[in-house]
C-alpha positions as CSV (number, residue, x, y, z in Angstrom):
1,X,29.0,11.8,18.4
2,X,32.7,12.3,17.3
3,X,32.5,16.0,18.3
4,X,31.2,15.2,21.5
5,X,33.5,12.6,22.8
6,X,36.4,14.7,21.4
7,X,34.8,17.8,23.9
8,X,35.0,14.7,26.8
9,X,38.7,14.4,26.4
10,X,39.7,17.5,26.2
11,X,38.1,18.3,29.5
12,X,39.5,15.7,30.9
13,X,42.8,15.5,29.4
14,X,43.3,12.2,28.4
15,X,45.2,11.7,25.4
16,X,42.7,11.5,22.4
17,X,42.9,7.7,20.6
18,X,41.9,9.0,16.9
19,X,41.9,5.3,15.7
20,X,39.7,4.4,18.7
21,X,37.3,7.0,17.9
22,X,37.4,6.3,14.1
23,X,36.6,2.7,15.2
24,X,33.5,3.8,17.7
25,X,32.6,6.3,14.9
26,X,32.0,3.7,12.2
27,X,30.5,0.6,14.6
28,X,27.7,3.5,15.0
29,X,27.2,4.3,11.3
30,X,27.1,0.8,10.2
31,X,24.7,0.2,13.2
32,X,22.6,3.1,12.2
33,X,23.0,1.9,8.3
34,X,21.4,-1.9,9.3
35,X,18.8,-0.3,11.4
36,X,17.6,1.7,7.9
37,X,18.4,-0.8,5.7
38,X,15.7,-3.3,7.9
39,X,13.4,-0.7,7.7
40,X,13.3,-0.4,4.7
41,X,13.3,-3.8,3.7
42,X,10.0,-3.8,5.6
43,X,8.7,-1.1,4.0
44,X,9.5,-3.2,0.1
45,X,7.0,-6.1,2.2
46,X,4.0,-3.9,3.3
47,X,4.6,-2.1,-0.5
48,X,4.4,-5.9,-2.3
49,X,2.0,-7.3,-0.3
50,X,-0.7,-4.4,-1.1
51,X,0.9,-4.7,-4.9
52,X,-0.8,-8.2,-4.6
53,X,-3.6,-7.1,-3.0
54,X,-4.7,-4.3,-5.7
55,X,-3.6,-6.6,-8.7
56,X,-6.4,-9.1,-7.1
57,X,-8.6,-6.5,-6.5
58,X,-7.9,-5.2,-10.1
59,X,-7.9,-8.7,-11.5
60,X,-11.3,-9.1,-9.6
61,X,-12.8,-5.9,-11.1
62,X,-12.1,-6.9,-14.9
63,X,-13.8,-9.9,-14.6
64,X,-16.9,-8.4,-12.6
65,X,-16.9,-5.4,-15.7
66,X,-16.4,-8.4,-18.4
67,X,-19.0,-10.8,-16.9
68,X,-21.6,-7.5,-16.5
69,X,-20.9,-6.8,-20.6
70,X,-22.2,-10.5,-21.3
71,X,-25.2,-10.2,-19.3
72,X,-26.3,-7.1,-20.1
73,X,-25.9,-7.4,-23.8
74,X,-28.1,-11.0,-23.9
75,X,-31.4,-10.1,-25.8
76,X,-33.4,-10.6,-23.0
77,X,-32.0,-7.8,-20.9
78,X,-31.5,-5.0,-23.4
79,X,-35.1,-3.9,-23.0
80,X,-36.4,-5.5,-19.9
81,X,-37.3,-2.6,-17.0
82,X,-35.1,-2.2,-14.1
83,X,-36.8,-4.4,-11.6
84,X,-36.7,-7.5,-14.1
85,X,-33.0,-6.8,-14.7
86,X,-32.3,-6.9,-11.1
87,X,-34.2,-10.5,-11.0
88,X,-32.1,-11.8,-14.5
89,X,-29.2,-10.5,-12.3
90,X,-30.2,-12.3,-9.0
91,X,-31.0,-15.7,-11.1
92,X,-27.9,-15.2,-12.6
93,X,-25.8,-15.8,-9.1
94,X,-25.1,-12.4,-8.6
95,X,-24.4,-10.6,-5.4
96,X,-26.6,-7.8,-4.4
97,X,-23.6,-5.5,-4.0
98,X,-22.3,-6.4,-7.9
99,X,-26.0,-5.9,-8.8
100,X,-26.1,-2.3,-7.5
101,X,-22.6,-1.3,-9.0
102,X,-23.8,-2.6,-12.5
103,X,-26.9,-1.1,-12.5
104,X,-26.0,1.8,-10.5
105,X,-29.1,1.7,-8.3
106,X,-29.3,1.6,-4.8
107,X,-28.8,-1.9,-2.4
108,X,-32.1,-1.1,-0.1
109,X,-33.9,-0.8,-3.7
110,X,-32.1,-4.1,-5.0
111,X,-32.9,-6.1,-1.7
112,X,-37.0,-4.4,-1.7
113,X,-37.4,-6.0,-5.6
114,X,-35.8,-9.2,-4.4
115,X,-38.2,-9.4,-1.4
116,X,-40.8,-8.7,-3.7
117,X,-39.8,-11.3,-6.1
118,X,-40.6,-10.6,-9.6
């Protein structure tokens, strides 16, 4: 910006202001500086708030991996076939979804011994 409004003047020979252009120079910078600076600071709220969100998420997870180590180590489950551990699951308030990852079977085959019903 400097270089070019020193190019201006010169073509048209008015007497160059060095402290004027100093002054225009730096209002731009600090203008420029404020517009990173904001972004950035919006950047820091996007990168906290999905902090939050994986710390829930992770928060979440441990208790779902805790809660499937209780059930699944009660005497009745340890060597009941897979469709009765689906129902001890169900009866148990658990959601379909947390059902499959635990057992690591399908949903459609989760939701058919449901229908089914024991």
């Amino acid at each position: 910006m400097l270089k070019r409004m020193l190019k201006k003047m010169k073509k048209e020979k008015a007497p160059v202001d060095l402290r004027e252009l100093l002054l225009q120079e730096k209002a731009e910078i600090e203008a420029a500086a404020q517009a990173f600076i904001e972004r950035i600071e919006k950047q820091m709220a996007l990168l906290l708030a999905a902090e939050k969100r994986i710390d829930h998420k992770r928060e979440a997870l441990e208790r779902l991996i805790a809660c499937a180590g209780e059930l699944c180590s009660g005497p009745e489950f340890v060597q009941e076939s897979r469709r009765r551990k689906v129902l001890v699951l169900a009866e148990k308030g658990l959601k379909i979804d947390d059902i499959a990852d635990i057992l690591d079977i399908s949903r459609g085959e989760i939701e058919l011994i449901l229908h089914l019903g024991g």
